[in-house]
N, C-alpha and C positions, 0 to 999 in steps of 0.2 A: 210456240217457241218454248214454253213452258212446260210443258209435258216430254218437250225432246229434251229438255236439260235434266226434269225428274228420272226421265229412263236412261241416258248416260250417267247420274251420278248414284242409282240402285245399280247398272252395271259395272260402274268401277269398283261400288263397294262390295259386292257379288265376286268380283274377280280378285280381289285384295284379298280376300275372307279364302275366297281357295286355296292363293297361294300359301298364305300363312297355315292355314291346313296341313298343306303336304306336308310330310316327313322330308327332311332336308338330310342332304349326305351326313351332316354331323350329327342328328339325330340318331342316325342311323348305326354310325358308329361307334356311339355311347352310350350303350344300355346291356344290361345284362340278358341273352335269350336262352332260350333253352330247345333244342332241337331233335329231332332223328335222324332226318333225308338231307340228300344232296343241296336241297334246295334253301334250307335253312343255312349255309354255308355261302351259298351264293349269292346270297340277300345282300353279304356284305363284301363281298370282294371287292367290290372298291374302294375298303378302307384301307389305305397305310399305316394307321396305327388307332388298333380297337383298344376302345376304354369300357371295359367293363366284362363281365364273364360269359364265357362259349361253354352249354355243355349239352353234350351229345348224349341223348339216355338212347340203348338200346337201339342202335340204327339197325332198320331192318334189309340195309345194303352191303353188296361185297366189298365196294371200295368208299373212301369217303376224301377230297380235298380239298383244301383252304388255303386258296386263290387268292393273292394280291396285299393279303396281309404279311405286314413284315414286325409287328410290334403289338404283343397284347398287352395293356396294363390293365391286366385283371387274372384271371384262371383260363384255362384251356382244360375240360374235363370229359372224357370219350371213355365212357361205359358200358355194358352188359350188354356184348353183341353178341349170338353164335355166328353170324353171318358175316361178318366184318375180315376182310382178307387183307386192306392195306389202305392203309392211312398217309395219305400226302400233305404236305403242308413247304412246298417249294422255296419259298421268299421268307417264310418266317425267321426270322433272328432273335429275337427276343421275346420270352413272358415275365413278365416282371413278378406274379405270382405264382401258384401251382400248375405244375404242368401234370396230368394223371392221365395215363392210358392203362385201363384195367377191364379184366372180366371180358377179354378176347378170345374164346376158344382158337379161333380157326386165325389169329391174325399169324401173318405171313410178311407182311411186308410193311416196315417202318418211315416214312421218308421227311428226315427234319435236315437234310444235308445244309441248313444256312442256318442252324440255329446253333447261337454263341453264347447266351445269355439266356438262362431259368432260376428261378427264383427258390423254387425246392422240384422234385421230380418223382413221382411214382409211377411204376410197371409194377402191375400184378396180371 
């Protein structure tokens, strides 16, 4: 009876120790990353409102969007692509700080149609 109690109370603490492990949605949506690919974007679309800064160096793709975010407080910065044709960002409404899309040769297509609120704004 004693060794069943020892092995359920190493696996509860085994299984507590995981959970607290994982990255939790809020983690997730409060930290500064720094990206290229689609994927890097997608990591967070289920955040409603990121706290901390998004920047895009160099995406080596034609199109790039940011899904399910509707509020950064932090920066949004997408730079030095030649590749880069069109940048979506559907739900976004507000950055509360810099919003910078620069060093786009080939972009073609901008899509912030829900954003009301930036905090300062550069296109180069």
């Amino acid at each position: 009876m004693k060794v069943t109690s020892i092995i359920l109370a190493v696996s509860m603490a085994l299984a507590a120790q995981a959970q607290k492990n994982q990255a939790s949605p809020s983690d997730v949506c409060s930290t500064d990353i720094t990206g290229s690919g689609q994927g890097d974007l997608d990591a967070i679309k289920g955040c409603k409102t990121y706290k901390g800064t998004i920047t895009m160096e160099k995406p080596p793709v034609d199109q790039l969007t940011l899904e399910g975010v509707e509020s950064i407080q932090g920066n949004l910065i997408i730079r030095g692509s030649d590749t880069l044709t069109s940048f979506r960002a559907p739900q976004l409404k507000s950055v509360k700080g810099e919003l910078s899309i620069s060093q786009h040769t080939r972009l073609e297509r901008l899509d912030l149609g829900s954003l009301t609120e930036v905090q300062s704004l550069t296109f180069r």
